[in-house]
C-alpha positions in Angstrom: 140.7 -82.3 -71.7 139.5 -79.4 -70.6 139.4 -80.6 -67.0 142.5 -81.4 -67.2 143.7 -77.8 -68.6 141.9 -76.0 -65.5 143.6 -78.3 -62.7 146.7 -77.6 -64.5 146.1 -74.1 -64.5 145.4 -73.7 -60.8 148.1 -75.5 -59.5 150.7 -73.8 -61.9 148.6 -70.4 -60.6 148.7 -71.6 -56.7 152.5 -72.1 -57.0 153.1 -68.5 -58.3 151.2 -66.9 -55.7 152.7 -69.2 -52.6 156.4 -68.0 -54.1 154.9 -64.4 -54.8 154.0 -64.1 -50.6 156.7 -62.9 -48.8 157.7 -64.8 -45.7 156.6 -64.1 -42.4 158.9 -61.8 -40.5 159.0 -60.9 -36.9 157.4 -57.8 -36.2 159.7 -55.2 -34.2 158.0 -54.3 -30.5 157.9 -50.5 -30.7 160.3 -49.3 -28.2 160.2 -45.2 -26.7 163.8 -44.0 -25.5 163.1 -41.2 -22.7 164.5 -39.1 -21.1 163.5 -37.4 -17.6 163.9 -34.1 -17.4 165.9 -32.6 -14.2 163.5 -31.3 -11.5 162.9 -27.7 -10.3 164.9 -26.0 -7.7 164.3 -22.7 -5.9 161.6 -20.9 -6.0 160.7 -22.3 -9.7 159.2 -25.1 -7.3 156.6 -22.9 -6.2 155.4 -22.0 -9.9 152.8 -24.3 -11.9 155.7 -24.7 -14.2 158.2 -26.1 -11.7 155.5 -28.4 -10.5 154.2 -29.9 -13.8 158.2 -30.1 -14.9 158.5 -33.5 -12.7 156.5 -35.0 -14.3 158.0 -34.6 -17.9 159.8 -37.2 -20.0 161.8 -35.9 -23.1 161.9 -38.1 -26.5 165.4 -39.6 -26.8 165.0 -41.8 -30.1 163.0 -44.9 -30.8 159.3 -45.0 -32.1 156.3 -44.8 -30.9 153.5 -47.4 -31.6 151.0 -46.8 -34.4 148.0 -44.6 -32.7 150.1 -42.6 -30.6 151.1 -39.4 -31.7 154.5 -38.3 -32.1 156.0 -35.9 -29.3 159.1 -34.5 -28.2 158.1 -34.1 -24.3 155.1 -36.1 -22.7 153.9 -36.7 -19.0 154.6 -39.4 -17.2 150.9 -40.8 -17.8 151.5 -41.3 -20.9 153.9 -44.1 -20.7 150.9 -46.1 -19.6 149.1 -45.4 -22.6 152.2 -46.3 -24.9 152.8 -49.5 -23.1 149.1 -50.0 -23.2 149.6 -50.1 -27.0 152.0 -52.9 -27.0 155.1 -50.3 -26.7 158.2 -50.6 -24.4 159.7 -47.7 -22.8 163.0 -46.8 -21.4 163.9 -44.0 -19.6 167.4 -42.8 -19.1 168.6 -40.6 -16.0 168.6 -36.6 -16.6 172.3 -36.8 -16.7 172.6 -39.7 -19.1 175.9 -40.3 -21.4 176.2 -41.2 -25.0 176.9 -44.4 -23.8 174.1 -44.8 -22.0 171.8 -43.9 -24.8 173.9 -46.0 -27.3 172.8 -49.0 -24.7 169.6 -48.6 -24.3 169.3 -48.0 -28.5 170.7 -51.7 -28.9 168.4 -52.8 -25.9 165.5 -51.8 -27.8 166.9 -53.2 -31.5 166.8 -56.4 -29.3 163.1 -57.7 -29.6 163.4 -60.2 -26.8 164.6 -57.4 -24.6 161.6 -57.2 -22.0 
């Protein structure tokens, strides 16, 4: 009888856990909207300021993937490291329109969008 309690008792246990476990759900690719910024002209090209500005990207919206640090302006070498870290990037002309960012938005809500 008491045999009969304990297989009773596991299976009644087993069936509350397996309804108690969420289902799988697809996990969202982290996706970086950037923006790059407009380059130097004049004589601000001769500066160390001009020259590093190039290579700058300005956060747009999106988020970045866990272990990367949050920033609102990062090189361009660093979009290796966030794509490294299973993260997409998208970056948007200097002179981008709300349209354009509203695209690229639902481009990266899309998880098939690679």
């Amino acid at each position: 009888m008491k045999q009969i309690f304990f297989v009773v008792l596991i299976l009644v246990g087993y069936e509350a856990f397996a309804q108690s476990t969420p289902p799988e759900t697809a996990k969202k690719t982290p996706c970086v909207i950037l923006s790059s910024v407009e380059p130097a002209k004049g004589i601000a090209t001769w500066s160390a300021e001009g020259r590093s500005q190039k290579h700058t990207l300005t956060y747009l919206a999106g988020d970045y993937p866990p272990g990367m640090p949050f920033r609102s302006s990062i090189k361009d070498k660093d979009v290796d490291k966030i794509k490294a870290k299973g993260g997409r990037v998208l970056i948007l002309d200097p002179h981008y329109t709300h349209e354009d960012l509203e695209k690229a938005k639902q481009e990266c809500d899309n998880p098939s969008g690679q």
